[in-house]
TISE-682388 format. One line per field, with one value per residue: residue number from 0; residue in three letters; x, y, z of N, C-alpha, C in turn. Coordinates in Angstrom, 2 decimals. Last residue first. Example, Ala and Ser with C-alpha at 12.3 -4.5 7.8 and 13.67 -1.06 7.14 Angstrom:
REM TISE-682388
resi	1|0
resn	ser|ala
n_u	12.85|13.19
n_v	-2.25|-5.69
n_w	7.08|7.80
ca_u	13.67|12.30
ca_v	-1.06|-4.50
ca_w	7.14|7.80
c_u	12.90|13.20
c_v	0.03|-3.30
c_w	7.87|7.80
//
This chain:
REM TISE-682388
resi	188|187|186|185|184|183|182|181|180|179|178|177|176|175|174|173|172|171|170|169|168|167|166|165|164|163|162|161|160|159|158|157|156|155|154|153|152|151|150|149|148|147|146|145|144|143|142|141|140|139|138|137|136|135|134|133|132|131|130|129|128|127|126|125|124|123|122|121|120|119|118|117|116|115|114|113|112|111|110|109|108|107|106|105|104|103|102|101|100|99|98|97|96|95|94|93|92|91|90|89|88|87|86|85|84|83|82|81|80|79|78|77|76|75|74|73|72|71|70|69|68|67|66|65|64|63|62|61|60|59|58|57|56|55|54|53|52|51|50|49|48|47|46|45|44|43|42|41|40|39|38|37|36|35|34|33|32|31|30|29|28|27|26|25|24|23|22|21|20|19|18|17|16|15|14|13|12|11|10|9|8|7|6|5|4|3|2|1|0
resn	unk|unk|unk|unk|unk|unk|unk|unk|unk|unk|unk|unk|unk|unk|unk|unk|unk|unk|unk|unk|unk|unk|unk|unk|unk|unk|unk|unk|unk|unk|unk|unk|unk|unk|unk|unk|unk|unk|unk|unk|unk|unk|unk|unk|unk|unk|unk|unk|unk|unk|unk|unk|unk|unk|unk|unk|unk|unk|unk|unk|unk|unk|unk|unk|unk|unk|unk|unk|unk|unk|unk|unk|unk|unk|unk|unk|unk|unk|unk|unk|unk|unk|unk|unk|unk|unk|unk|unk|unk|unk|unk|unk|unk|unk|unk|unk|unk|unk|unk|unk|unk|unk|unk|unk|unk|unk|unk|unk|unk|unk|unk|unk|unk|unk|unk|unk|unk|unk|unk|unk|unk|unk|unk|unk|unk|unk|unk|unk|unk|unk|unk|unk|unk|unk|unk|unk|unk|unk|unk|unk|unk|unk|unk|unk|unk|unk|unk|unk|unk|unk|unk|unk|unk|unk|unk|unk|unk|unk|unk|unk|unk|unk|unk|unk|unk|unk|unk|unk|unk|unk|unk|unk|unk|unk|unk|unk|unk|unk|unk|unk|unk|unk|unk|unk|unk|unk|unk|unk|unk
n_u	11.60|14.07|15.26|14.39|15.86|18.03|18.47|18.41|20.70|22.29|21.32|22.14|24.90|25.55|24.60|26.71|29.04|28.95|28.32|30.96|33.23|32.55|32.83|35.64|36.78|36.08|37.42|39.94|40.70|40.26|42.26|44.56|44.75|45.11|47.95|49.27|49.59|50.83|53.83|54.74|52.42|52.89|53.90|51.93|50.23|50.89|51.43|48.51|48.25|49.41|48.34|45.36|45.51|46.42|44.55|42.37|43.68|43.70|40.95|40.85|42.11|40.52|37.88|38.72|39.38|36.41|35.61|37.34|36.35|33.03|32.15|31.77|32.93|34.67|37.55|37.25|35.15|37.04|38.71|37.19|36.25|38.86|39.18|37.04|36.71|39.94|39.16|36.76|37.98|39.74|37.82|36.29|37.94|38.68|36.50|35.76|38.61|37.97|35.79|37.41|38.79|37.30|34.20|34.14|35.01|34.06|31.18|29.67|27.77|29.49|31.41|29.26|28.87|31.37|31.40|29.34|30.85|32.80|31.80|30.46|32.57|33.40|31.10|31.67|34.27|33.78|31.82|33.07|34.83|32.59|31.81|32.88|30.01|28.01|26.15|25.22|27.43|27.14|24.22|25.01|26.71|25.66|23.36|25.00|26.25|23.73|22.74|24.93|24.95|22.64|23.65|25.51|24.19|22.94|25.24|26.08|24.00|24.35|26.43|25.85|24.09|25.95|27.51|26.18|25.01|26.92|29.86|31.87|32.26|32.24|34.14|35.86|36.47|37.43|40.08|41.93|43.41|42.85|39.94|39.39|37.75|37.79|34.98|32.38|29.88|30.08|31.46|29.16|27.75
n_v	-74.90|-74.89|-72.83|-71.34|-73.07|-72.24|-69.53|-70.14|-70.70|-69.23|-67.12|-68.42|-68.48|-66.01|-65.20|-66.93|-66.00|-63.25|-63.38|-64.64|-62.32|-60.50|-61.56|-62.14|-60.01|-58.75|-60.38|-59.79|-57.71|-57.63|-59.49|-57.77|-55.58|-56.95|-58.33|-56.14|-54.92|-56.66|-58.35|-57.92|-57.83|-61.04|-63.43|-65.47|-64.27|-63.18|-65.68|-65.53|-63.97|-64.59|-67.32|-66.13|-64.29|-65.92|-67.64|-66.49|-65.25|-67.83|-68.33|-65.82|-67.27|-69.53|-68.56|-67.12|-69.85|-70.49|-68.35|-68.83|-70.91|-71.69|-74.87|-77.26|-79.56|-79.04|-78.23|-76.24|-76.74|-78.30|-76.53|-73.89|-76.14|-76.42|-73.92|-72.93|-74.67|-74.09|-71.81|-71.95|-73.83|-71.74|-69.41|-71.07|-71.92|-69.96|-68.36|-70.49|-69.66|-67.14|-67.10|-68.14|-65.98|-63.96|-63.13|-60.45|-58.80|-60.63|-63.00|-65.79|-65.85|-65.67|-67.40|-69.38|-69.44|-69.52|-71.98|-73.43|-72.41|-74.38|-76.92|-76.54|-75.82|-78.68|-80.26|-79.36|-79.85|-83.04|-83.21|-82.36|-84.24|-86.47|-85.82|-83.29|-82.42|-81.84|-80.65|-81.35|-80.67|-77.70|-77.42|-78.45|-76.72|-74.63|-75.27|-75.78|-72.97|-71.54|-72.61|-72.08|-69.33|-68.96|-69.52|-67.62|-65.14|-64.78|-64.82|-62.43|-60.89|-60.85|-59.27|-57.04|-55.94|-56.22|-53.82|-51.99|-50.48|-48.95|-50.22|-53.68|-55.89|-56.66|-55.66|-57.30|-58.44|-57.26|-55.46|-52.67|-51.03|-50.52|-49.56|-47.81|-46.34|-43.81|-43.15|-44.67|-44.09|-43.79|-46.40|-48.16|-47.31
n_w	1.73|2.41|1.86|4.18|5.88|5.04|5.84|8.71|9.34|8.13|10.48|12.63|12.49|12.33|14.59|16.65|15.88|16.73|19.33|20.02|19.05|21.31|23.66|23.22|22.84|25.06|27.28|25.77|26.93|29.41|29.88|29.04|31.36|33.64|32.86|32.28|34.92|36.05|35.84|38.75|40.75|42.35|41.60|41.73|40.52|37.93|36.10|35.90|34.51|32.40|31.65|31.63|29.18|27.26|26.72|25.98|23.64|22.02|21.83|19.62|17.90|17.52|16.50|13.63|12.11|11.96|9.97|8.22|7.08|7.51|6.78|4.95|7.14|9.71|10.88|11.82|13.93|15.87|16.24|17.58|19.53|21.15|22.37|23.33|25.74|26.27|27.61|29.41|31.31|32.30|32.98|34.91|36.56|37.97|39.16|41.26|42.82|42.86|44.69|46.84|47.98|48.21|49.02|48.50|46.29|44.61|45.17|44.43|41.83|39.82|39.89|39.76|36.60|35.90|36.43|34.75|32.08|32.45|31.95|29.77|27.56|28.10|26.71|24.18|23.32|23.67|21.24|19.29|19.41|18.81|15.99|13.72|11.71|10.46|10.40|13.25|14.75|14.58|15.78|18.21|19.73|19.28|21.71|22.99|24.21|24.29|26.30|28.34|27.90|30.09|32.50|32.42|32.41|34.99|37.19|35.69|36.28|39.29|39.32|38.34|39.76|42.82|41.90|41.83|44.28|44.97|43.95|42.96|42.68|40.31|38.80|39.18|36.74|35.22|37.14|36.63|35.79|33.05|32.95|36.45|38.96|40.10|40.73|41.03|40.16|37.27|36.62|37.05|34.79
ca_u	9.57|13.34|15.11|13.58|14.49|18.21|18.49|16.98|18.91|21.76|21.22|20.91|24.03|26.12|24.13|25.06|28.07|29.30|27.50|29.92|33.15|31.92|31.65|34.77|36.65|35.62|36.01|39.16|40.66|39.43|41.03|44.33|44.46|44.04|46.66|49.32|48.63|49.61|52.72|55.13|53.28|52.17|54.90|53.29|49.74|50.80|52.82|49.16|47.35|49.99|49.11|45.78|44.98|47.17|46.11|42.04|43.44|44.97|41.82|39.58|42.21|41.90|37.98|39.07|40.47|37.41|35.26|38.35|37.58|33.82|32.09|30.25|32.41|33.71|37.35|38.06|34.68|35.72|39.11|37.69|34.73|37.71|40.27|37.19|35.65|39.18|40.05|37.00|36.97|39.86|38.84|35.45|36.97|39.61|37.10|35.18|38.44|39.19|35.78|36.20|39.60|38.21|34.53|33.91|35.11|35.32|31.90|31.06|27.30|28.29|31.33|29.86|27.49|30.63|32.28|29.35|29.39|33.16|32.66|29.67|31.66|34.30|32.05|30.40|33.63|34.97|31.12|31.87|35.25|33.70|30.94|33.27|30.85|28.47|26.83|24.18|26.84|27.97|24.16|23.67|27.70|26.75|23.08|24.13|26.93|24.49|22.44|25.04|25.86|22.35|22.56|26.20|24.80|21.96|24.57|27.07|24.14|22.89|26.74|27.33|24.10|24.65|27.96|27.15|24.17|25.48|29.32|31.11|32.41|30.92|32.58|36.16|35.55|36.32|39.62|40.31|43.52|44.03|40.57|39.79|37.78|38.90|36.01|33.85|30.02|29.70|32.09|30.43|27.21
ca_v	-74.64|-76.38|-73.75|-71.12|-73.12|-73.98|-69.68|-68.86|-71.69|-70.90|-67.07|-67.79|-70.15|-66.98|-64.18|-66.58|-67.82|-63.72|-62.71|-65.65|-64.35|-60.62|-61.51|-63.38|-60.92|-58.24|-60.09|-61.19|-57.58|-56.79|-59.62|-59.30|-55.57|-56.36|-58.75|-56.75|-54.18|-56.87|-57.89|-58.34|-56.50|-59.75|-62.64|-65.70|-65.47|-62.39|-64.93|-67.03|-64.20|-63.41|-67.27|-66.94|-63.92|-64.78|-68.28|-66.81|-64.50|-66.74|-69.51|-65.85|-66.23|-69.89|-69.01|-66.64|-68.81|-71.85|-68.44|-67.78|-71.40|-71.06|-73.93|-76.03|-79.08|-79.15|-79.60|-76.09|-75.96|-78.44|-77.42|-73.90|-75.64|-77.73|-74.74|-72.03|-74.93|-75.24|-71.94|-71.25|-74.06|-72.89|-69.32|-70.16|-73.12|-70.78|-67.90|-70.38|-71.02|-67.19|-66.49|-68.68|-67.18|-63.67|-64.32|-61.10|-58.12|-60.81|-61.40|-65.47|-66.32|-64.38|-66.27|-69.41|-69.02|-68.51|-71.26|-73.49|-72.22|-72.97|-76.12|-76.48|-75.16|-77.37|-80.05|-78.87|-78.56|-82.40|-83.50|-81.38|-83.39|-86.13|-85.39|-84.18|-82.22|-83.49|-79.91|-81.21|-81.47|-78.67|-77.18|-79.17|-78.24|-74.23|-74.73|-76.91|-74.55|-71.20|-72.93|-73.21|-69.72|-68.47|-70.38|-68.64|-65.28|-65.09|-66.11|-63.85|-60.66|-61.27|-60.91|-57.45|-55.79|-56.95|-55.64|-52.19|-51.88|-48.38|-49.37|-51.91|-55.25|-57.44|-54.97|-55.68|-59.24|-57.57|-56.79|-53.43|-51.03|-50.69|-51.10|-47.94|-47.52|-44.17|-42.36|-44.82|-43.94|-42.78|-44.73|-47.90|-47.14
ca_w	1.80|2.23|0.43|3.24|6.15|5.03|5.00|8.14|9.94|7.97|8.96|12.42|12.61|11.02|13.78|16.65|15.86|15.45|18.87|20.43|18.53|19.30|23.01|23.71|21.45|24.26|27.06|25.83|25.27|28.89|30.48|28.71|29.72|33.38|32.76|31.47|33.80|36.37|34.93|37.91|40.50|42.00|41.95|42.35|41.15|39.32|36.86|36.89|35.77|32.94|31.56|32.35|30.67|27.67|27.36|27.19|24.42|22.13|22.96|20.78|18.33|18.07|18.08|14.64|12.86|12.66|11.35|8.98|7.81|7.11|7.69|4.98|5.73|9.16|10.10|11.12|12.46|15.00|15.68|16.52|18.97|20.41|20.97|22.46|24.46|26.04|26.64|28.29|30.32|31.95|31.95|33.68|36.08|37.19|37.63|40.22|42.53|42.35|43.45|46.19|46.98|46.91|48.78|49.97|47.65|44.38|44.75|45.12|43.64|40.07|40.07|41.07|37.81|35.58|36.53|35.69|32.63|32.06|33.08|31.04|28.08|28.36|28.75|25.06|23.77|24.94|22.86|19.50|19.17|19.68|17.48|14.19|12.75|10.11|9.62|12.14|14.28|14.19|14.79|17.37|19.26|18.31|19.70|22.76|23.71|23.30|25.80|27.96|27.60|28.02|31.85|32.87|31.47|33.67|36.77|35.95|35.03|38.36|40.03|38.28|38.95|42.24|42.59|40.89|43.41|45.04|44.21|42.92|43.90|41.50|38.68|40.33|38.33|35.04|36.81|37.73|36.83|33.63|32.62|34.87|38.18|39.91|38.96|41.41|41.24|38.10|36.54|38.10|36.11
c_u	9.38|11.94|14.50|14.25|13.84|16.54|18.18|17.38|18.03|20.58|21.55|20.35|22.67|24.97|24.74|24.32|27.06|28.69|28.00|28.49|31.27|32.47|31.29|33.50|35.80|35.58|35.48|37.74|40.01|39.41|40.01|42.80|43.85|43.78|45.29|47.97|48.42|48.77|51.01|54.88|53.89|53.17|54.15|54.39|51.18|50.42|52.26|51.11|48.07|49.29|50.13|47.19|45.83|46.84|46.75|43.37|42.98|44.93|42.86|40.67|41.90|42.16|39.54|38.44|40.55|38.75|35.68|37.01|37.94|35.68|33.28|30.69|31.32|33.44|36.11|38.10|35.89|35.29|38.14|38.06|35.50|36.58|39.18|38.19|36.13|38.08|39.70|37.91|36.74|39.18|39.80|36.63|36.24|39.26|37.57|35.62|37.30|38.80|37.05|35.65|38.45|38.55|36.05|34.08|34.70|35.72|33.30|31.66|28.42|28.08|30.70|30.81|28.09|29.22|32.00|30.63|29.02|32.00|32.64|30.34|31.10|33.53|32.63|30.97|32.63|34.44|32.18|31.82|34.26|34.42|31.94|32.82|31.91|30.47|27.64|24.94|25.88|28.01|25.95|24.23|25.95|27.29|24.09|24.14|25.90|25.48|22.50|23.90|25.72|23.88|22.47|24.51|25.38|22.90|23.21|26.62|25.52|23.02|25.28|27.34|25.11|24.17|26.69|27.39|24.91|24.88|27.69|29.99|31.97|31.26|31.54|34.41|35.06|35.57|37.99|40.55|42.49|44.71|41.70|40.15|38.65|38.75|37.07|34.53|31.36|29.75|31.41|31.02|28.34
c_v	-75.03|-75.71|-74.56|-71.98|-72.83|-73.89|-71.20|-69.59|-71.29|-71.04|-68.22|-67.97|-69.67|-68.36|-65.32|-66.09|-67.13|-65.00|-63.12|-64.66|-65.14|-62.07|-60.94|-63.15|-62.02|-59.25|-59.70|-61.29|-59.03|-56.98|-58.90|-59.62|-56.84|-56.36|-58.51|-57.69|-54.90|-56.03|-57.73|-57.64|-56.90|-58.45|-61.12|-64.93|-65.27|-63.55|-63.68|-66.42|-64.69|-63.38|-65.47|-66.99|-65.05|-64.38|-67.00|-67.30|-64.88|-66.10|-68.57|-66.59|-65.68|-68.28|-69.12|-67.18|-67.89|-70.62|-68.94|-67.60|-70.17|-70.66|-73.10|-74.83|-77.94|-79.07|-80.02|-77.31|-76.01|-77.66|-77.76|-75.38|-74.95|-77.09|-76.05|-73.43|-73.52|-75.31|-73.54|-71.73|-73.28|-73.48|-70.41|-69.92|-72.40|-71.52|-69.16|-69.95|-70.86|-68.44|-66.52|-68.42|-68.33|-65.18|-64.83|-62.50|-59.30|-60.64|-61.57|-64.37|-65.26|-64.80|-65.19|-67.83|-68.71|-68.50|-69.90|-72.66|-71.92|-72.27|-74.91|-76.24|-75.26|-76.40|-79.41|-78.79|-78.41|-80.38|-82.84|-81.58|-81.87|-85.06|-85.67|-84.63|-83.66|-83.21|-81.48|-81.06|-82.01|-80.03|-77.48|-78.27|-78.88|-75.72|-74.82|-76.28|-75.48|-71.90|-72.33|-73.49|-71.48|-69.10|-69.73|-69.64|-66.69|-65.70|-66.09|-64.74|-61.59|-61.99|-61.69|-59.64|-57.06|-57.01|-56.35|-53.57|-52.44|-49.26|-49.39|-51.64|-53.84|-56.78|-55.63|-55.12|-57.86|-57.77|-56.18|-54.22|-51.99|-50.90|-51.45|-49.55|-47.11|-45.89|-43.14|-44.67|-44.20|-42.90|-44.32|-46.62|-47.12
c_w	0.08|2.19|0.56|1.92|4.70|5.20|4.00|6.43|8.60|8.07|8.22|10.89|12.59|11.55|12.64|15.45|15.43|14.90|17.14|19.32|18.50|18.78|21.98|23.06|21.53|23.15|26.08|26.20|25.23|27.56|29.86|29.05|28.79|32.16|32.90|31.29|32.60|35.46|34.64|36.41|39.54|41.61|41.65|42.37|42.05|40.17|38.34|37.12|37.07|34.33|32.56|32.41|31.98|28.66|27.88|27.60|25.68|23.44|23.04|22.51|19.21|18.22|18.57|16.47|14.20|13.90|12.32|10.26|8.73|8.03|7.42|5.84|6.05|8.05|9.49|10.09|11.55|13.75|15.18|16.03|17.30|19.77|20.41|21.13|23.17|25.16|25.94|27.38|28.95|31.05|31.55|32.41|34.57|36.13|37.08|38.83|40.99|41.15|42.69|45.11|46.40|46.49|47.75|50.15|48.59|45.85|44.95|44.47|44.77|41.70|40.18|40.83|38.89|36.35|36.75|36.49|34.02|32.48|33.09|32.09|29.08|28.60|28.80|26.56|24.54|24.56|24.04|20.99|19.52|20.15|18.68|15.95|13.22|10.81|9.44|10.99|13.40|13.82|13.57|15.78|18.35|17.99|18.66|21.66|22.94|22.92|24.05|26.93|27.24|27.43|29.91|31.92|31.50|32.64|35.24|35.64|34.81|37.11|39.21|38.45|38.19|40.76|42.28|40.59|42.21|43.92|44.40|43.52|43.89|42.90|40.10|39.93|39.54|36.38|36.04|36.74|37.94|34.57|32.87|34.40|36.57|38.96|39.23|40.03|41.76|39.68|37.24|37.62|37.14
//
């Protein structure tokens, strides 16, 4: 939808966030689909730290992900509230909290499974792959922070390859703690 109304958008050149500023309802679209995703997230923490637990998780270890997540959550609602175009350093403040948190419930949710019985290790692998990619945003974020122009294509890119692993990691849980469920259901009938 933003292509069509602004050809000059590219990943090489826009933030993720640059979507809440688009075009002929782009932004809205954009800011909705922040805060829906900010509430399905936390209840995609609860399911991944219940069903770790359930598994005989380490719950400590389960409980600093979950708060990571809710930060992160909550991060993610205030960026849908606060567009990039009108609220920048308010929407800054929120990202921080989203890719902070992020990294965070990404390294405690891998350490967790890495230490679980029953859980598959190269699932454990790839969240630290996943935390890879939220240090790399931040990390190149935080050099334009203080010296824009630096490596800013670097971090567009970073942003876009982390969205993406973000949401086949989370669609991955999902579809493996499904099929448990499904599969733990039908030995117990």
């Amino acid at each position: 939808m933003y292509f069509i109304n602004d050809p000059s958008f590219s990943f090489v050149t826009h933030y993720l966030s640059d979507l809440g500023a688009g075009p002929n309802g782009v932004g809205l679209v954009f800011s909705v689909g922040m805060i829906l995703t900010s509430i399905v997230m936390i209840f995609f923490f609860l399911h991944l730290g219940t069903y770790l637990t359930n598994k005989k998780g380490n719950k400590y270890i389960i409980l600093f992900a979950l708060v990571s997540g809710l930060i992160s959550s909550v991060g993610t609602f205030f960026v849908g509230i606060f567009p990039i175009n009108i609220y920048l350093d308010l929407h800054n403040f929120s990202a921080s909290f989203f890719f902070l948190g992020g990294f965070s419930y990404c390294l405690f949710f891998a350490i967790s499974e890495l230490t679980t019985p029953g859980i598959s290790k190269y699932q454990a692998l790839y969240g630290f792959v996943v935390c890879f990619f939220f240090f790399m945003f931040i990390f190149y974020s935080s050099i334009n922070y203080y010296s824009p122009e630096l490596c800013v294509l670097e971090s567009y890119i970073s942003e876009w390859i982390l969205f993406l692993v973000l949401t086949s990691w989370i669609i991955e849980h999902e579809i493996h703690i499904l099929r448990a469920e499904k599969k733990y259901n039908s030995l117990s009938l």
